[in-house]
Structure formats: C-alpha cells, structure tokens
C-alpha positions as protocol buffer text, in pm:
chain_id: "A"
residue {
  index: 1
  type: UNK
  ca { x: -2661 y: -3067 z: -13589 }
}
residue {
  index: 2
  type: UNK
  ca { x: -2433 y: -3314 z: -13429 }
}
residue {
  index: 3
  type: UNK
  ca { x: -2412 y: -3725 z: -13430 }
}
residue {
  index: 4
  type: UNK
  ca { x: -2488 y: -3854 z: -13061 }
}
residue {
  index: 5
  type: UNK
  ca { x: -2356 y: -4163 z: -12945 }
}
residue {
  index: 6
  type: UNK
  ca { x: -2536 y: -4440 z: -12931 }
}
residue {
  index: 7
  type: UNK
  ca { x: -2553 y: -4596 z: -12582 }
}
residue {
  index: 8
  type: UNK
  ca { x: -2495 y: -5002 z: -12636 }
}
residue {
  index: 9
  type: UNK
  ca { x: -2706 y: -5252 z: -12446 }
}
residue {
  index: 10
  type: UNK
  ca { x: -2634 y: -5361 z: -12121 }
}
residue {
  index: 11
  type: UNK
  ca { x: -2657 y: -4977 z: -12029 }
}
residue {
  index: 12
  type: UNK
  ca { x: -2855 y: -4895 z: -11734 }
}
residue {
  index: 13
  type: UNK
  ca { x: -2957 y: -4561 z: -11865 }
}
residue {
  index: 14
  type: UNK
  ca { x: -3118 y: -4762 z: -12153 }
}
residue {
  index: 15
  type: UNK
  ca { x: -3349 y: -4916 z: -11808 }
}
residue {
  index: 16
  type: UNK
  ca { x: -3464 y: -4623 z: -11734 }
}
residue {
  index: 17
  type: UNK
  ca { x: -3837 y: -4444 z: -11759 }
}
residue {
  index: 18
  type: UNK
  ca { x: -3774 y: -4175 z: -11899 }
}
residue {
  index: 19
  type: UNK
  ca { x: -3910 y: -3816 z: -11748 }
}
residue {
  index: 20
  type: UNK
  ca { x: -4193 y: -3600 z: -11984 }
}
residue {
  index: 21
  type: UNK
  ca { x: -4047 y: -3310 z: -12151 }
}
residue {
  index: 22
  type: UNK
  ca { x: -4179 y: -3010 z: -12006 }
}
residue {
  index: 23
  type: UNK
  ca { x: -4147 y: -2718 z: -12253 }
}
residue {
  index: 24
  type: UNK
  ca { x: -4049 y: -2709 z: -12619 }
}
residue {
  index: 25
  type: UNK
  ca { x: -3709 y: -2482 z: -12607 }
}
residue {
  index: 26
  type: UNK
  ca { x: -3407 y: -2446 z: -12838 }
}
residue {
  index: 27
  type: UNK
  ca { x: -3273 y: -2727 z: -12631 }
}
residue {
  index: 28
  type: UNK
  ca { x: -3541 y: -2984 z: -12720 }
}
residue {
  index: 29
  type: UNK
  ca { x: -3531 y: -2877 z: -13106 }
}
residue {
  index: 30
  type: UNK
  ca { x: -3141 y: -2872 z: -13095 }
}
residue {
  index: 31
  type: UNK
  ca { x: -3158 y: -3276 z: -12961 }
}
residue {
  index: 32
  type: UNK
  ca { x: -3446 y: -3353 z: -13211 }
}
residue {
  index: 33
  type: UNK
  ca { x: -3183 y: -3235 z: -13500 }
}
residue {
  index: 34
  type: UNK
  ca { x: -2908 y: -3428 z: -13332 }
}
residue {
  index: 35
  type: UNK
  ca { x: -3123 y: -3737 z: -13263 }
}
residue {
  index: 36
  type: UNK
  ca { x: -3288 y: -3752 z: -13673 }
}
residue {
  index: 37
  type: UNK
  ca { x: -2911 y: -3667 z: -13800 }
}
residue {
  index: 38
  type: UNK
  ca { x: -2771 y: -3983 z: -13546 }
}
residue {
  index: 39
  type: UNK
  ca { x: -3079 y: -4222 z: -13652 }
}
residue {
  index: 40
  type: UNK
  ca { x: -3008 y: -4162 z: -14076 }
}
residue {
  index: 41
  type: UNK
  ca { x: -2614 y: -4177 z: -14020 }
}
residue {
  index: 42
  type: UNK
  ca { x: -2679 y: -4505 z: -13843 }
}
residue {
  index: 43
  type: UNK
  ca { x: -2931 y: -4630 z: -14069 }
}
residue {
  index: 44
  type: UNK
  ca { x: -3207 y: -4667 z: -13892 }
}
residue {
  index: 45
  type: UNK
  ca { x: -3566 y: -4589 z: -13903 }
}
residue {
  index: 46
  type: UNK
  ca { x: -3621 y: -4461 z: -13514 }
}
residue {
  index: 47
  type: UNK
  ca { x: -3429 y: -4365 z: -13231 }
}
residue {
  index: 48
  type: UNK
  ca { x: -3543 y: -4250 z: -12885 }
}
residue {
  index: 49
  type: UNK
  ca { x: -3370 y: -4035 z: -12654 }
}
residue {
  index: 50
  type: UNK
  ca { x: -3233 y: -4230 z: -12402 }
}
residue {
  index: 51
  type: UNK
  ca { x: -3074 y: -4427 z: -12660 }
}
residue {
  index: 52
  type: UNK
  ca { x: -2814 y: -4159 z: -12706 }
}
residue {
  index: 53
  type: UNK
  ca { x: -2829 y: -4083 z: -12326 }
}
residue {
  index: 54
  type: UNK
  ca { x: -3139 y: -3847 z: -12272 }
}
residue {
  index: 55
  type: UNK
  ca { x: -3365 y: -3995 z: -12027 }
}
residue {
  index: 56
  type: UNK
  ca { x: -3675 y: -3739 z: -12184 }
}
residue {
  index: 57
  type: UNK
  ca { x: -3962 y: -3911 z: -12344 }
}
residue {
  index: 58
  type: UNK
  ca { x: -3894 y: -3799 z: -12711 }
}
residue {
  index: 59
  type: UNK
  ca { x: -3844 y: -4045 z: -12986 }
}
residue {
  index: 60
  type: UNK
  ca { x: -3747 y: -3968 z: -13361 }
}
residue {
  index: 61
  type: UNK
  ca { x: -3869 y: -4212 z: -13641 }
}
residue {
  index: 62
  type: UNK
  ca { x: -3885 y: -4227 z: -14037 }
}
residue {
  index: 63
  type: UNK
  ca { x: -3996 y: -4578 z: -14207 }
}
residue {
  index: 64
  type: UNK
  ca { x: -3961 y: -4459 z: -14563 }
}
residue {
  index: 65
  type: UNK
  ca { x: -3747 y: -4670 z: -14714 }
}
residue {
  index: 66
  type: UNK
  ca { x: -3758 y: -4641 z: -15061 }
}
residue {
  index: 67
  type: UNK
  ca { x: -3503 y: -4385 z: -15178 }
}
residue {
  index: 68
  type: UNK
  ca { x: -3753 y: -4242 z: -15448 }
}
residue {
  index: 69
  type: UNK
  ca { x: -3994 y: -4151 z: -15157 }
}
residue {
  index: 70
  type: UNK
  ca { x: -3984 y: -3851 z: -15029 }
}
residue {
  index: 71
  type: UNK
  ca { x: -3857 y: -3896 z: -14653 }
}
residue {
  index: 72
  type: UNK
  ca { x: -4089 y: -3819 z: -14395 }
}
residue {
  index: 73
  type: UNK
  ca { x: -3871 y: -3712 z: -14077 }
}
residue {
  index: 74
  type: UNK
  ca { x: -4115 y: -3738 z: -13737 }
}
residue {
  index: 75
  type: UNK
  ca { x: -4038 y: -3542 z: -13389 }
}
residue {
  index: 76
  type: UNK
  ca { x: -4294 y: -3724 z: -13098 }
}
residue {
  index: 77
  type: UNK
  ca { x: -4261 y: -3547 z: -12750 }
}
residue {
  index: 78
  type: UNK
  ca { x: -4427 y: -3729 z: -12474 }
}
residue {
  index: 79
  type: UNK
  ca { x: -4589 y: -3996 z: -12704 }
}
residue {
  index: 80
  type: UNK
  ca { x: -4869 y: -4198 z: -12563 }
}
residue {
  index: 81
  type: UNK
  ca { x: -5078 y: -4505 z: -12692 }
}
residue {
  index: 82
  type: UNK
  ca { x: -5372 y: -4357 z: -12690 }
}
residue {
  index: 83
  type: UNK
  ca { x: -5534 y: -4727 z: -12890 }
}
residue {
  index: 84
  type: UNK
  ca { x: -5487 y: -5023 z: -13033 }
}
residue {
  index: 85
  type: UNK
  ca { x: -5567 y: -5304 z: -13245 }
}
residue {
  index: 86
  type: UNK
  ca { x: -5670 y: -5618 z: -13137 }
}
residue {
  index: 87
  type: UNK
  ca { x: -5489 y: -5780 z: -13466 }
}
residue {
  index: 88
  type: UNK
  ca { x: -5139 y: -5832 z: -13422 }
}
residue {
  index: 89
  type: UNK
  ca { x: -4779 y: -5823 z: -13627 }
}
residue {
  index: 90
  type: UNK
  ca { x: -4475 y: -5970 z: -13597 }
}
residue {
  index: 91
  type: UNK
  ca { x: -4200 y: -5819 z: -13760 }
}
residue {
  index: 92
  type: UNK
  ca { x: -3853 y: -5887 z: -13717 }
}
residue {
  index: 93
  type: UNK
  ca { x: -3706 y: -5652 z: -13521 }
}
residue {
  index: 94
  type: UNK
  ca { x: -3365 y: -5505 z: -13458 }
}
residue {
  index: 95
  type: UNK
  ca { x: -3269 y: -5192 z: -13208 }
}
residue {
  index: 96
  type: UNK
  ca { x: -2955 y: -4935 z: -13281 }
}
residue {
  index: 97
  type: UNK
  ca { x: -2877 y: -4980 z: -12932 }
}
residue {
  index: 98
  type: UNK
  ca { x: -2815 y: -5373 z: -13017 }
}
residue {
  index: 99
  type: UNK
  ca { x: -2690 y: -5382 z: -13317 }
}
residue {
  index: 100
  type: UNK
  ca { x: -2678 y: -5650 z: -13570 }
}
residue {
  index: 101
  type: UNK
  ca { x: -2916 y: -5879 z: -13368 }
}
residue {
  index: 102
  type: UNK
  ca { x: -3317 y: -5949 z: -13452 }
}
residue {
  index: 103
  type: UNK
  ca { x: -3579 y: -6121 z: -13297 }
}
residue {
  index: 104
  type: UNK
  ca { x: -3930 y: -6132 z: -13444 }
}
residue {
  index: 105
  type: UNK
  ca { x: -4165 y: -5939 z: -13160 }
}
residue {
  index: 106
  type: UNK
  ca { x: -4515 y: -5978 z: -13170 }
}
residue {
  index: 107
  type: UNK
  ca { x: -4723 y: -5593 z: -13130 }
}
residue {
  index: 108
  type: UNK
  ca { x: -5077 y: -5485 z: -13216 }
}
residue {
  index: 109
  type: UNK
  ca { x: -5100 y: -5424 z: -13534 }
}
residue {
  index: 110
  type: UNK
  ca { x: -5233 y: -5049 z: -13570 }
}
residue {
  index: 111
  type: UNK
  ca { x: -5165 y: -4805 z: -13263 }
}
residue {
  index: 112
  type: UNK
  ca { x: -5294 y: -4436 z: -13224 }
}
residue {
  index: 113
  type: UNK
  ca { x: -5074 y: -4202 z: -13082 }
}
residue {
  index: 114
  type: UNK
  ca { x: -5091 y: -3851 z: -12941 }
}
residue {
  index: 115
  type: UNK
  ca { x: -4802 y: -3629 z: -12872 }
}
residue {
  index: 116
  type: UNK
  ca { x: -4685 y: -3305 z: -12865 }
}
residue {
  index: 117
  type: UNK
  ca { x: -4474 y: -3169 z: -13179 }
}
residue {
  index: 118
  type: UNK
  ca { x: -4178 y: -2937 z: -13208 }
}
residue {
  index: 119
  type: UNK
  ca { x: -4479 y: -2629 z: -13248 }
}
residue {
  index: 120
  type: UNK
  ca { x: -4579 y: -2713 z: -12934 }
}
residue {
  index: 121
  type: UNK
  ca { x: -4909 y: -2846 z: -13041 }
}
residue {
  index: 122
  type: UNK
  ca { x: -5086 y: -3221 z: -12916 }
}
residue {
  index: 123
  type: UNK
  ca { x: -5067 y: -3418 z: -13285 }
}
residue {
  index: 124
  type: UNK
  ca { x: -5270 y: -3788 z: -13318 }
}
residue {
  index: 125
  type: UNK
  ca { x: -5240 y: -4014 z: -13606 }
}
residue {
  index: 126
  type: UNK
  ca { x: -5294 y: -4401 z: -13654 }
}
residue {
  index: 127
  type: UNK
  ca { x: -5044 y: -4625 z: -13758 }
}
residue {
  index: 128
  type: UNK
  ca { x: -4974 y: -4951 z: -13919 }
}
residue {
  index: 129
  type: UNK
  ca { x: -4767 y: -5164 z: -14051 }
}
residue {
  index: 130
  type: UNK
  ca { x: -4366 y: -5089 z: -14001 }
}
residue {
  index: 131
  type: UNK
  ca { x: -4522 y: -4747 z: -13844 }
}
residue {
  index: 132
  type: UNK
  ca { x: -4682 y: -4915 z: -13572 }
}
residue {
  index: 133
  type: UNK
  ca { x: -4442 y: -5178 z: -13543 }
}
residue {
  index: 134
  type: UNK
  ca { x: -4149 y: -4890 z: -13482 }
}
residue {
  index: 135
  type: UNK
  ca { x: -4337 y: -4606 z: -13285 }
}
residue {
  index: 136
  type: UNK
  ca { x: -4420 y: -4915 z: -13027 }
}
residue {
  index: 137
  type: UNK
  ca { x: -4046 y: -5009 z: -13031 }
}
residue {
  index: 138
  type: UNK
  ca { x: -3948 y: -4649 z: -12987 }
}
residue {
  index: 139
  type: UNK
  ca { x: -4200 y: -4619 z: -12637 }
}
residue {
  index: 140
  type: UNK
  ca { x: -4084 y: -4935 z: -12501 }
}
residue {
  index: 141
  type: UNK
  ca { x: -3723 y: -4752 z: -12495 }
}
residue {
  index: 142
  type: UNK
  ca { x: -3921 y: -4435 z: -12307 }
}
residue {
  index: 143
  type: UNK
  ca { x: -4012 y: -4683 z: -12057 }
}
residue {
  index: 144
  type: UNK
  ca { x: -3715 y: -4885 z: -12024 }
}
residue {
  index: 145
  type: UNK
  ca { x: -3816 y: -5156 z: -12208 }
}
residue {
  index: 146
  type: UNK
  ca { x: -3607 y: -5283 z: -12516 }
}
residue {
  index: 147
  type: UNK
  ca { x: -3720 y: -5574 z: -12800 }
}
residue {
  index: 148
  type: UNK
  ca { x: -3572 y: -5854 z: -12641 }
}
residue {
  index: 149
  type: UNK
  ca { x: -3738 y: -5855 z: -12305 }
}
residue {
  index: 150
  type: UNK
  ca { x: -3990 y: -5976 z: -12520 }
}
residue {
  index: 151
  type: UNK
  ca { x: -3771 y: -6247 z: -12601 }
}
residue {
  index: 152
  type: UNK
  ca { x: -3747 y: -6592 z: -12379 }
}
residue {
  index: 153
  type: UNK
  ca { x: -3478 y: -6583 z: -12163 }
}
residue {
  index: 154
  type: UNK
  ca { x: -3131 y: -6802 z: -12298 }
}
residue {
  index: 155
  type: UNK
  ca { x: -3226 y: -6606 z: -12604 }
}
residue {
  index: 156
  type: UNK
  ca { x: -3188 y: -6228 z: -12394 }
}
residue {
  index: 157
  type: UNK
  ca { x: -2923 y: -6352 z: -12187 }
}
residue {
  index: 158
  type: UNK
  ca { x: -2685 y: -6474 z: -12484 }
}
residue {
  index: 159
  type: UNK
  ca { x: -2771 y: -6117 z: -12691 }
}
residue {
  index: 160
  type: UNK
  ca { x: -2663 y: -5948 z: -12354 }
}
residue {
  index: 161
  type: UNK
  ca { x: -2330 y: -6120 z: -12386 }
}
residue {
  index: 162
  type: UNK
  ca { x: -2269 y: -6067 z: -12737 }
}
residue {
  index: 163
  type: UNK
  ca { x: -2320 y: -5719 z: -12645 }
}
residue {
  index: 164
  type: UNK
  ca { x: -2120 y: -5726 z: -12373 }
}
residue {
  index: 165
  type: UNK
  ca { x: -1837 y: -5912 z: -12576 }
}
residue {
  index: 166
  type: UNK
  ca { x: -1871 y: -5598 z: -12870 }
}
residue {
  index: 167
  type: UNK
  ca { x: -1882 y: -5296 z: -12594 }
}
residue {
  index: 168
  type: UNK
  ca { x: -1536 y: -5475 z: -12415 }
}
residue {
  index: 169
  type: UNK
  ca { x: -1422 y: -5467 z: -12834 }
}
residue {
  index: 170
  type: UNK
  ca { x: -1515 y: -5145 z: -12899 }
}
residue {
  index: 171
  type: UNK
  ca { x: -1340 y: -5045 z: -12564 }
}
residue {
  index: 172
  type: UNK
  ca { x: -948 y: -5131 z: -12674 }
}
residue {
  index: 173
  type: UNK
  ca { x: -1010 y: -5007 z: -12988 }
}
C-alpha cells in the first residue's frame, strides 16, 4: 500500500467526469489499498479517485468515527444513485482536496446506491445520515463536481484563492 497525493483544488483533473472502471484487476485492488491508506493518513472519511489523480469512477469512504467502533472500510466501483429522499440534510462539509475550508451543502437525506465491489459483484445499500451526506460528496467528485459549486459565487471564488494562495505555499516549500 502506498499514500497518493492529494490533488489540491483549482486542479483541472479534479473537473473532470471520470471514465467507468471496466474490469476488477490487481490494478484496481492495488489503488483501492492506496486510496483507503491515503483517506485514514489524511483523516478523512472518503476519498474518490480523481482526487489523487485517477480519473476512474471509484470512491473509498468510512464514516465511523468513534475509535471504539469497529471501522468499516468501503470500496464503490462505478457507484450510481440509484434513489433518493425527498427530505433533505445539511451538513457542514469539508473536501481533502480543499482542505481546512467548510461550507454547509444541502443533499437528500437518504440515497440508495448500487455498485460493483472489489469481488466483482453489483452491491446496493441505503444510506443516511453522514453516509449519505459523504457517498453524495464522493460522486459529485466522479463527475467533476466538488462541495462548493454548491456554494454562491464570492464565497467559491475566494476558497479558489485561498487555495490557490496554499498550492503557490506548498510550491517553495
């Protein structure tokens, strides 16, 4: 297992749709590892693929937060919305890929999902809460969409430049 870099926001690659994965090889299992190692080292609770530069629609997630829970590491391959809720939830929400920035986004509140798993098999389960609230996060990123283009427009622009202001900081360092 290896620690990926995370791409920072404005990248274009972080823009992109991503493509479906096609098969479930060593490769796709080898950047699943990478990609759950990268999102715990971080900390955070999902990660998709073309966050550390994979433009494949695979996302990693784990909301368990509380250490004396037993961690429950997820793997979705070509995820899909498959329903949801007409109740909604706002939760404030940040993004690895823009770090130490939140917003409070508005999403339905429960979502089912179908995707394949690293067997190769189509899993579906409903979530809510945090669940819902991060697998909905993690598709946005599959389709090139991050948390604040939800967000009104001074409020995206002047994230974008903080960004822009840490990447040119990380840069000389």
């Amino acid at each position: 297992m290896t620690r990926r870099a995370i791409l920072i926001h404005p990248d274009p690659r972080l823009k992109k749709v991503c493509d479906p994965v096609t098969a479930v090889d060593d490769a796709v299992r080898a950047l699943a590892d990478d990609m759950l190692e990268t999102m715990y080292d971080a900390p955070g609770i999902g990660l998709a693929a073309p966050q550390v530069g994979v433009t494949k629609r695979m996302l990693v997630m784990d909301c368990v937060k509380d250490a004396a829970e037993t961690p429950r590491p997820m793997v979705l391959i070509n995820p899909e919305i498959t329903w949801s809720s007409e109740g909604l939830n706002s939760y404030e929400e940040g993004c690895l890929s823009i770090p130490d920035q939140y917003a409070s986004v508005t999403r339905p509140a429960e979502v089912e999902i179908a995707w394949l798993g690293l067997d190769g098999k189509r899993h579906s389960e409903r979530f809510e809460g945090l669940w819902a609230t991060c697998v909905q996060h993690e598709i946005d990123h599959l389709n090139g969409k991050l948390f604040i283009d939800y967000l009104g427009a001074l409020k995206r622009q002047m994230i974008t430049r903080k960004m822009e202001k840490l990447k040119r900081e990380m840069a000389r360092t």
